[in-house]
C-alpha positions as semicolon CSV with decimal commas, in nm:
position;residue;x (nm);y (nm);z (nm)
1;X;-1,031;0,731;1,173
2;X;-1,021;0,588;0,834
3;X;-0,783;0,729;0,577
4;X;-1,096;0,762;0,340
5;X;-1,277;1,056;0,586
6;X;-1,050;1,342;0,413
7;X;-0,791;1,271;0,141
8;X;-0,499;1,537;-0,023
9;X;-0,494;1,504;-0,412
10;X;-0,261;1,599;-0,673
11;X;-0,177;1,611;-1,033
12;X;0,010;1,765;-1,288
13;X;0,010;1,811;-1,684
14;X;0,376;1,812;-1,837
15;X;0,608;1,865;-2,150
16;X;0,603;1,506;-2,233
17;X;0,617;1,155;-2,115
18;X;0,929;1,120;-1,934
19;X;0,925;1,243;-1,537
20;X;1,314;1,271;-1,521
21;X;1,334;1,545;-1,837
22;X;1,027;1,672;-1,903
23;X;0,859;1,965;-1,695
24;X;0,580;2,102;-1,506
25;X;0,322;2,278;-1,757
26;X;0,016;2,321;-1,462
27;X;-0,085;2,123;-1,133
28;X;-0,296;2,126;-0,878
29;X;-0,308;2,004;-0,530
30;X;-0,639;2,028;-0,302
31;X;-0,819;1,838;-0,012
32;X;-1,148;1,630;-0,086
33;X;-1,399;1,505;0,182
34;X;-1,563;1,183;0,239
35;X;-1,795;1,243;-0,029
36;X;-1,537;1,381;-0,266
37;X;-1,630;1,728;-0,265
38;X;-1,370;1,956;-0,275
39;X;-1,279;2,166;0,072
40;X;-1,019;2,331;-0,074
41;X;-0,709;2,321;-0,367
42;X;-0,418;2,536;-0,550
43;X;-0,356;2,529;-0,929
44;X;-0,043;2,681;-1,065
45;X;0,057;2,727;-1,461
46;X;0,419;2,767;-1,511
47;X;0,623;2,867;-1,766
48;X;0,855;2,564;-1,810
49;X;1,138;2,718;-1,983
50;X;1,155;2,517;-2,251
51;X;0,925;2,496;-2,577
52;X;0,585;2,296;-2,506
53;X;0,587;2,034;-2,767
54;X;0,287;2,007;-2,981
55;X;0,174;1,649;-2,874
56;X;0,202;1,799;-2,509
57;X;-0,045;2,107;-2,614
58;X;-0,262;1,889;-2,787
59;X;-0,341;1,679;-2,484
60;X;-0,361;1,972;-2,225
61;X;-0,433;2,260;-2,411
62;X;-0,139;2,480;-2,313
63;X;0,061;2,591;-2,584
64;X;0,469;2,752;-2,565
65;X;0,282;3,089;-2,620
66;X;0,034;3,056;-2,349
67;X;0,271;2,968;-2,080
68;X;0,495;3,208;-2,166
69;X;0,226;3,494;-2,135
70;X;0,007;3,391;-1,847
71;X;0,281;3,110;-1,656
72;X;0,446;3,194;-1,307
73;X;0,827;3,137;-1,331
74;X;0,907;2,736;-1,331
75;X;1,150;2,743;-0,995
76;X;0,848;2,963;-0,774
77;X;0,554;2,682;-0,904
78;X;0,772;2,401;-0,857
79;X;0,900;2,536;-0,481
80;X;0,496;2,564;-0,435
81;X;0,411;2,276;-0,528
82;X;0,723;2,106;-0,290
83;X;0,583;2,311;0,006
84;X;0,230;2,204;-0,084
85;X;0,339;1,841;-0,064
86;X;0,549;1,874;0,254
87;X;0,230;2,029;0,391
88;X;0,018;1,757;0,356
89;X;0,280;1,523;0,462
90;X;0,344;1,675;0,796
91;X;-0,020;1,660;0,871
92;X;-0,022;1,271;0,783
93;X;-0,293;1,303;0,542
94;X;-0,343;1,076;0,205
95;X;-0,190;1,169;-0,083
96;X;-0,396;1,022;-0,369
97;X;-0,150;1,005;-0,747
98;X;-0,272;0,819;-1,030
99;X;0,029;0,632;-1,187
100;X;0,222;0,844;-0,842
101;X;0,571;0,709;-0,973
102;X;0,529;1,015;-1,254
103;X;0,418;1,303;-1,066
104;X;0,617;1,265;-0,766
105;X;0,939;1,163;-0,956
106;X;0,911;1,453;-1,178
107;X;0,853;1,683;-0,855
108;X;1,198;1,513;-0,772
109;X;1,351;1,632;-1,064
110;X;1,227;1,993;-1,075
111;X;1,329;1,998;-0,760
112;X;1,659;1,937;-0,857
113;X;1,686;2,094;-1,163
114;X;1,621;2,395;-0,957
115;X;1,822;2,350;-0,639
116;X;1,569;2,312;-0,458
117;X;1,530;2,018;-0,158
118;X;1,285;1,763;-0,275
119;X;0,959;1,676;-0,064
120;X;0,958;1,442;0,187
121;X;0,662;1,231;0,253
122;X;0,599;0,970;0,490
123;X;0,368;0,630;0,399
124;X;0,130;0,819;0,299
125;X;0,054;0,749;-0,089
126;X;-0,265;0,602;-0,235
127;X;-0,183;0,540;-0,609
128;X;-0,542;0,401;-0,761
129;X;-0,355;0,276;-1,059
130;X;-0,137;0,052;-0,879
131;X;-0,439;-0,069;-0,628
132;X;-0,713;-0,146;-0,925
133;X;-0,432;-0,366;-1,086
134;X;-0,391;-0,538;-0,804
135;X;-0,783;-0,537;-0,686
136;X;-0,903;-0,646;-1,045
137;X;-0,593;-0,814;-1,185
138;X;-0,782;-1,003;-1,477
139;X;-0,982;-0,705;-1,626
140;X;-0,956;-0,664;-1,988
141;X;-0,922;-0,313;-2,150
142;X;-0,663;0,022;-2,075
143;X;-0,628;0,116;-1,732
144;X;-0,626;0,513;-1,800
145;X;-0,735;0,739;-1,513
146;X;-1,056;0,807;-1,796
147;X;-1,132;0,422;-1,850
148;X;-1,040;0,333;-1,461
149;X;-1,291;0,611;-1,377
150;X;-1,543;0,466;-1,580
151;X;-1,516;0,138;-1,444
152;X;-1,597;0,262;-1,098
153;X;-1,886;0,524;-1,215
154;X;-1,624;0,835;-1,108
155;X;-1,735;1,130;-1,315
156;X;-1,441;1,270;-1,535
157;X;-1,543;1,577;-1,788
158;X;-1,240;1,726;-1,825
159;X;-0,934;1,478;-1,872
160;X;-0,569;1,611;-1,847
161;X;-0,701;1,913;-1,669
162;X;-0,505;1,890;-1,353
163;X;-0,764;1,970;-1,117
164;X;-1,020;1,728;-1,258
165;X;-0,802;1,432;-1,262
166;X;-0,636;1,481;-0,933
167;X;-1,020;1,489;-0,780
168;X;-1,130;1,212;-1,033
169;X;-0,786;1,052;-0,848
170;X;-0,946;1,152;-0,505
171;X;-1,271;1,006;-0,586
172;X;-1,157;0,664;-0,724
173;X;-0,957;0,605;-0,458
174;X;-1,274;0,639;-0,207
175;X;-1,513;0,442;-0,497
176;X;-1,245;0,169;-0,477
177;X;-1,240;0,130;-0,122
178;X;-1,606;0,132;-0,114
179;X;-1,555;-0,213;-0,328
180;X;-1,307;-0,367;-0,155
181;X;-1,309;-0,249;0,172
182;X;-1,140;-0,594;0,331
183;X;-0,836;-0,494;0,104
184;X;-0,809;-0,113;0,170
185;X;-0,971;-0,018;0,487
186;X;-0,671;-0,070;0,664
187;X;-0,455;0,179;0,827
188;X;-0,240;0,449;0,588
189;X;0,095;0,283;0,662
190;X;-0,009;-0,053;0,605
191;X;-0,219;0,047;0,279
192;X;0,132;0,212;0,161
193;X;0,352;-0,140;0,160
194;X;0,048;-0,332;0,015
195;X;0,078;-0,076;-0,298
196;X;0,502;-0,088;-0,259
197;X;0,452;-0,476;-0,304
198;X;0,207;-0,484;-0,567
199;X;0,412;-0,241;-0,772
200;X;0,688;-0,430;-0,775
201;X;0,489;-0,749;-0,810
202;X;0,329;-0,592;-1,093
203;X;0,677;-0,467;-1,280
204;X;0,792;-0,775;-1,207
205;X;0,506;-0,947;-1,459
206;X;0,538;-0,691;-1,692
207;X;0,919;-0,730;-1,741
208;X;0,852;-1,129;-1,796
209;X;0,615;-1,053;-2,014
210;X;0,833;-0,788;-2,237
211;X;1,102;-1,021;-2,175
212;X;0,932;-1,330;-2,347
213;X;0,730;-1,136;-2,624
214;X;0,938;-0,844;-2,705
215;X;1,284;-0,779;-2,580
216;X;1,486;-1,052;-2,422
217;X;1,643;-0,808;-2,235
218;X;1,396;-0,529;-2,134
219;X;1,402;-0,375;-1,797
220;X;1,086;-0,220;-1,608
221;X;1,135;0,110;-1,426
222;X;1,113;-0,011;-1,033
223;X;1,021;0,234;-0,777
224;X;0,742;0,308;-0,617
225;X;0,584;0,520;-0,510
226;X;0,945;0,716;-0,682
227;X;1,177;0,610;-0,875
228;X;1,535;0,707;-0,806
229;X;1,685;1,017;-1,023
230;X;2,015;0,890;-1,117
């Protein structure tokens, strides 16, 4: 069976930028068919703990106050979320993450920040970020979830809402093996260390490129589809 037939998706929306400090705001996880309807999916809102800065609120729309009043307590969402994840990864199934090196590093680090073991999956990660790079290497313009899902006629109406872009996630993922299926139909594990070599392959470039433009000594982050925590 292909991995394409039913496909786990998740996302989350966050303090700020950085998936080793910052913290889990909302997320969602859920299950999408063939056709990219939903079958089923769990949202959470947490209180993080920690003020929401005002950048943050601006692009989710979850301020300090709101959190505070209608969030769950950070350590129960984030032990949710871990279980949710462990779920999906005992039943083998995809795990579609746009840009997955964020989300599941800063899972990580909740995780730790609140003693709590981290979840284990198996080769099991479709990151659509990481496969369009590689797919369509020479395409000019941002490669945002919003302009990736353009490109590949995925509807998106409600960016950095954590349920629409994990299914937007879901739903590229199938519309890019649609387009290249001699790439991507190929079985989950083997799908997994194409992405592990183009991420590096692409960090590689980009650390040239900063190297010989920028900063002579610039480092990219490495790690996918996590990067380490110390």
């Amino acid at each position: 069976m292909s991995w394409t037939e039913r496909l786990a998706v998740f996302d989350t929306e966050t303090t700020g930028t950085n998936p080793l400090t910052d913290r889990i705001v909302t997320a969602f996880v859920g299950i999408i068919d063939a056709n990219g309807e939903v079958e089923r999916g769990s949202d959470w809102l947490a209180d993080p703990g920690v003020p929401i800065p005002e950048q943050a609120a601006k692009v989710h729309g979850i301020s300090t106050e709101m959190a505070q009043e209608n969030g769950e307590l950070a350590r129960d969402v984030v032990e949710r979320i871990r279980d949710s994840l462990n779920w999906i990864a005992r039943n083998k199934l995809p795990l579609v993450v746009y840009n997955a090196p964020f989300d599941l590093t800063l899972v990580a680090a909740e995780c730790r920040r609140h003693g709590l073991d981290a979840p284990v999956l198996g080769p099991q990660v479709v990151d659509p970020l990481v496969i369009d790079r590689a797919v369509d290497r020479y395409r000019r313009g941002k490669r945002t979830l919003t302009d990736t899902a353009v490109e590949y006629g995925v509807e998106l109406l409600d960016a950095h809402d954590a349920s629409a872009d994990a299914v937007a996630s879901g739903r590229l993922a199938l519309a890019l093996a649609q387009r290249y299926p001699d790439e991507l139909l190929v079985d989950l594990p083997t799908l997994h260390e194409k992405q592990r070599e183009w991420a590096e392959t692409q960090a590689a470039s980009f650390e040239d490129y900063m190297r010989r433009t920028r900063d002579a000594n610039f480092t990219a982050d490495r790690g996918w589809p996590m990067r380490a925590l110390n």
